[in-house]
C-alpha positions, 0 to 999 in steps of 0.5 A: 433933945427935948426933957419934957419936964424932967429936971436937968441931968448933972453932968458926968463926973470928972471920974466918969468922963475919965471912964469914958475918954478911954472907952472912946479911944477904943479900950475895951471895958475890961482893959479900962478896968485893969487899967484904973484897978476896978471891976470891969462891972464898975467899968460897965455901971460907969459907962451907962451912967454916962449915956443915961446924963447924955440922954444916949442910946449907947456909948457910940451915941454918948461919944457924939453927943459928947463931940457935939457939946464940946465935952472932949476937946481936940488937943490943939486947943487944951494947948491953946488954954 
């Protein structure tokens, strides 16, 4: 993905990657937000924050980018650090 002369995004908050780690297991926005105690909008806001540093159309193209760059790691390895 080319950034045409746009200044590199930082990368998602450890608070965002959170948001977005249980949005990839399949929790609806609305159990995230009951879950950690927030608005289901800050849920929303949150999950678009994280498209918009991944450069993603949506949080389905979020999470495969996030597996191409290595930002989710399968468990066996978290074992091996």
């Amino acid at each position: 993905m080319a950034t045409h002369g746009m200044k590199k995004k930082r990368p998602p908050t450890a608070h965002q990657l959170k948001i977005f780690l249980l949005s990839a297991c399949g929790f609806a926005d609305k159990e995230i937000a009951e879950q950690l105690n927030k608005a289901q909008r800050t849920v929303e806001n949150t999950l678009k924050a994280v498209c918009v540093k991944l450069d993603a159309r949506n949080t389905k193209h979020a999470i495969h980018i996030a597996w191409q760059q290595g930002i989710f790691k399968r468990e066996e390895e978290k074992d091996e650090e």
